[in-house]
N, C-alpha and C positions, 0 to 999 in steps of 0.2 A: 594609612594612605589617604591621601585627599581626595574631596567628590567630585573633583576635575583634572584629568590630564590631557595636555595638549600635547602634538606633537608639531611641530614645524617642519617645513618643507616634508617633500616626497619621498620619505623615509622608509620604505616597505617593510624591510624586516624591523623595524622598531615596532609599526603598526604590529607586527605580526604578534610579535612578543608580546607589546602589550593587552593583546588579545589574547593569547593564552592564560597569561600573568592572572587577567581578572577569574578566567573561568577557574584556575587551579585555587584562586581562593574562595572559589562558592559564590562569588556575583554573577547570579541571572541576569542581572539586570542591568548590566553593562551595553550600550547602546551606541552604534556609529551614529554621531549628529552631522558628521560633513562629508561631502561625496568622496570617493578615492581622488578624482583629480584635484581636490582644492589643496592650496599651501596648509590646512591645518587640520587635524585629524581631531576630535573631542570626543570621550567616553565619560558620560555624563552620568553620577552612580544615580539613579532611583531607589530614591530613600523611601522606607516600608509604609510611609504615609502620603507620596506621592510628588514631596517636593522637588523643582527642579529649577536652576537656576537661572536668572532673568535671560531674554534674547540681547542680541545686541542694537536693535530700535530703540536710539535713546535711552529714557528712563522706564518705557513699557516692562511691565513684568507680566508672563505670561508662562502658564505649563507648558513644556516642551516636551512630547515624547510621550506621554499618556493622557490615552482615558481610558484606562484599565482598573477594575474595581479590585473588590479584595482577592484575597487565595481563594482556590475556592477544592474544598473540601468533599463535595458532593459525589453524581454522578456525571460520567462524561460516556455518550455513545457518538464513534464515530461511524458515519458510513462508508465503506468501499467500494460496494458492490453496484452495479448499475447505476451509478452517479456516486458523486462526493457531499458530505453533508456532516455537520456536527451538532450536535446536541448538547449543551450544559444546563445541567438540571433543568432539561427539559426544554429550554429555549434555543430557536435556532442560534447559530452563531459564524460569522457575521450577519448580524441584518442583513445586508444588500452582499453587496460584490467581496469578493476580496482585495484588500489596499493592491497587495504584490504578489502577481503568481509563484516567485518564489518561496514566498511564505506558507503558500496553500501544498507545496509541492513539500517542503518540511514537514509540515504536519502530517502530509500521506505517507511520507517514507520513515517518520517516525510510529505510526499509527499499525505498521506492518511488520515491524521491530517484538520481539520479545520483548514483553511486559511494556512498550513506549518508548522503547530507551534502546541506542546505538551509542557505539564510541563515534567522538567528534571528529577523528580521521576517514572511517568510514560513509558519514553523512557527507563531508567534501566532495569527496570520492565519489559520491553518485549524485552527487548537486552540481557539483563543479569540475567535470573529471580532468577538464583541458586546465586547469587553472593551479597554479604553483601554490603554496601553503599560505604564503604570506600576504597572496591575493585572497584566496577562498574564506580565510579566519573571518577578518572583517564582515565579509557576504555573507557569510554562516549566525554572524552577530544583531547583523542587519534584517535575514530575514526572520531571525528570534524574535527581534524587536516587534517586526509587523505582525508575527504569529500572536504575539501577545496581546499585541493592540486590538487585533481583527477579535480575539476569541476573549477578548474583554477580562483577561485575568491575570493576575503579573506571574502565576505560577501556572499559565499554558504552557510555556516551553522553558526549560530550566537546564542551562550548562552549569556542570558545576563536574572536577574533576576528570575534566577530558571528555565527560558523557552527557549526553543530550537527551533530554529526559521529554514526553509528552504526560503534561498533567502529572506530577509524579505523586500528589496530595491526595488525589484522586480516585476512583472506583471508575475505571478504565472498560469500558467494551469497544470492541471494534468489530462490525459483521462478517470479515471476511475471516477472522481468529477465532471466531463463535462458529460459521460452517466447516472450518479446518476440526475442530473439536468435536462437533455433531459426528463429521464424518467418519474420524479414526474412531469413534465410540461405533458406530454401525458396522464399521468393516473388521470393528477387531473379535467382534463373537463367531463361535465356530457352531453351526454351521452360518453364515451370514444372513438374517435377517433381511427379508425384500420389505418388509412392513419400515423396520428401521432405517433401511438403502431409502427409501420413498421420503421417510421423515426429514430426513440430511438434506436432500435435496429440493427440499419446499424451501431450505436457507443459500440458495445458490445462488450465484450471479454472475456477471460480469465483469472483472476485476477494470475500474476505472477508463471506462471505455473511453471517456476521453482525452487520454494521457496515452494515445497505443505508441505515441514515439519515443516515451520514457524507457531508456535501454534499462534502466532499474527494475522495473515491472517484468521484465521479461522473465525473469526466474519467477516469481509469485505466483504470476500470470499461468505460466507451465505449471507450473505444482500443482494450480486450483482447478487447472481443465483437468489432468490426471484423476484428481479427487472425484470429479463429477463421474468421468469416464466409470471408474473402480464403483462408485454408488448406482449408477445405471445397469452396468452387471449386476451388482447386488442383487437389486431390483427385479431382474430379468426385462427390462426393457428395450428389446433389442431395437427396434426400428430409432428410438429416440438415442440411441447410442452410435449408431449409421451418420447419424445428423452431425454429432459431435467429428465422430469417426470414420468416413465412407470406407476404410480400406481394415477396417476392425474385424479380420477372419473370422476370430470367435462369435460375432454378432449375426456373421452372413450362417453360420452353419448350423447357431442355433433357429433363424430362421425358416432355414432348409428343412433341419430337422422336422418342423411343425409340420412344414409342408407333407412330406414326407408320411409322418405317421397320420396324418390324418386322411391320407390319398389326394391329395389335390395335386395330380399330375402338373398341369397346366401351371400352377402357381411354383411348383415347387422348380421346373424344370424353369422358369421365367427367375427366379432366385439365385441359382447356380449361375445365368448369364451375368445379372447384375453383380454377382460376386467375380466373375470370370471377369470383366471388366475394371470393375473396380481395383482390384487387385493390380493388374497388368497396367493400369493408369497411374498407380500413386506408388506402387513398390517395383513396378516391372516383373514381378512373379504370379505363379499360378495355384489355385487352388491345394491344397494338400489334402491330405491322405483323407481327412475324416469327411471333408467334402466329394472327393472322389468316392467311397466307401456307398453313403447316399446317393450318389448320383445313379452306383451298379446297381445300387436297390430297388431304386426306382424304375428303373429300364427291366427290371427282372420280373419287377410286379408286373 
């Protein structure tokens, strides 16, 4: 295959194809050089030492398309949790901004992926959902291209075989897949460890707060609050699990209960309101049995 193909005029499904075409033979590094709307489409191969071929200014020759260093084999930590951030071998990456937010938005939905890696229908699909295949291909190529450029490595993001790979060279962390592990490791001992519930959750966060209109995050997002919620019980930390959860029965009754056995009328009967409340605000229901039970005990005492 040659290191340039063009396509002329506004051919979409060619585009499209020849967007697959390059990923099914293992070119990462296949790159849109001209917008969708121009007459001419170019996927310019980046060759493994970095050449590319001259602009069209005269006789100017100039690199087109990188300043992306070698593979890089190391460590890669990404961040999730309470902000976005990357790490290669230790250096932040990008420097400054990111070129394109949809390059940054690649990285985080690959970053949340098993082992880095989604199939490349999938990524569209939650990058581009309104967008036909033969539009989204390109786009998906495009923001590869930026991911790579931004994270300075030609094997940051890598199609190859239909699947989109982050770092796949690499020795991969991501925080928010390091506290999904902490926490199944805490909650899967019987009887559950509050010491270990406590540990899990010194790795918690925020799952990319500022992305909350990304409809992709919405599932993660729910799984990672559940995880907290389940580690908080662990724990027995009820009041900080209220916070999470105002309408968390089992949080109000373990409360109760303190009250309760320890006779503090006044707190315990003030507990049973905020639970009577809370309930009737967020589920439209009332107390049950095990709160009612305390309540009788209470008034008996």
């Amino acid at each position: 295959m040659s290191d340039l193909i063009e396509v002329v005029g506004d051919d979409r499904p060619a585009k499209a194809a020849l967007c697959a075409r390059w990923a099914d033979l293992g070119d990462q590094r296949a790159v849109l050089d001209a917008p969708l709307g121009s007459c001419g489409l170019r996927f310019n191969r980046l060759l493994e030492h970095g050449y590319s071929p001259p602009t069209q200014r005269g006789d100017e020759v100039r690199r087109r398309d990188l300043d992306v260093g070698a593979d890089v084999h190391g460590y890669v930590h990404v961040r999730l949790l309470d902000g976005f951030g990357v790490l290669v071998n230790g250096t932040p990456r990008p420097a400054g901004r990111w070129t394109k937010r949809y390059a940054a938005a690649l990285v985080k939905l690959l970053a949340l992926s098993p082992r880095g890696r989604l199939h490349r229908d999938r990524v569209v699909d939650a990058l581009w959902p309104d967008a036909t295949l033969d539009v989204a291909l390109p786009r998906l190529h495009k923001a590869a291209h930026y991911a790579r450029r931004d994270l300075g490595h030609r094997d940051a993001v890598v199609l190859r075989d239909q699947v989109v790979a982050l770092f796949p060279h690499a020795r991969l962390e991501v925080d928010a897949i390091t506290f999904e592990a902490a926490a199944d490791a805490a909650l899967s001992t019987k009887p559950v460890s509050p010491v270990a519930c406590d540990g899990a959750l010194k790795l918690a966060g925020e799952l990319l707060p500022e992305d909350l209109a990304e409809w992709w995050l919405d599932e993660p997002r729910e799984r990672l609050r559940l995880r907290v919620g389940q580690l908080l019980r662990g724990a027995r930390r009820w009041e900080d699990l209220l916070l999470l959860d105002p309408a968390n029965e089992g949080a109000h009754v373990e409360l109760l209960r303190e009250a309760v056995v320890s006779g503090d009328r006044t707190n315990a009967l003030r507990r049973f309101a905020l639970m009577e409340r809370a309930l009737r605000a967020e589920l439209g229901i009332s107390p049950g049995r095990q709160a009612l039970a305390l309540l009788d005990r209470l008034v008996a005492s």
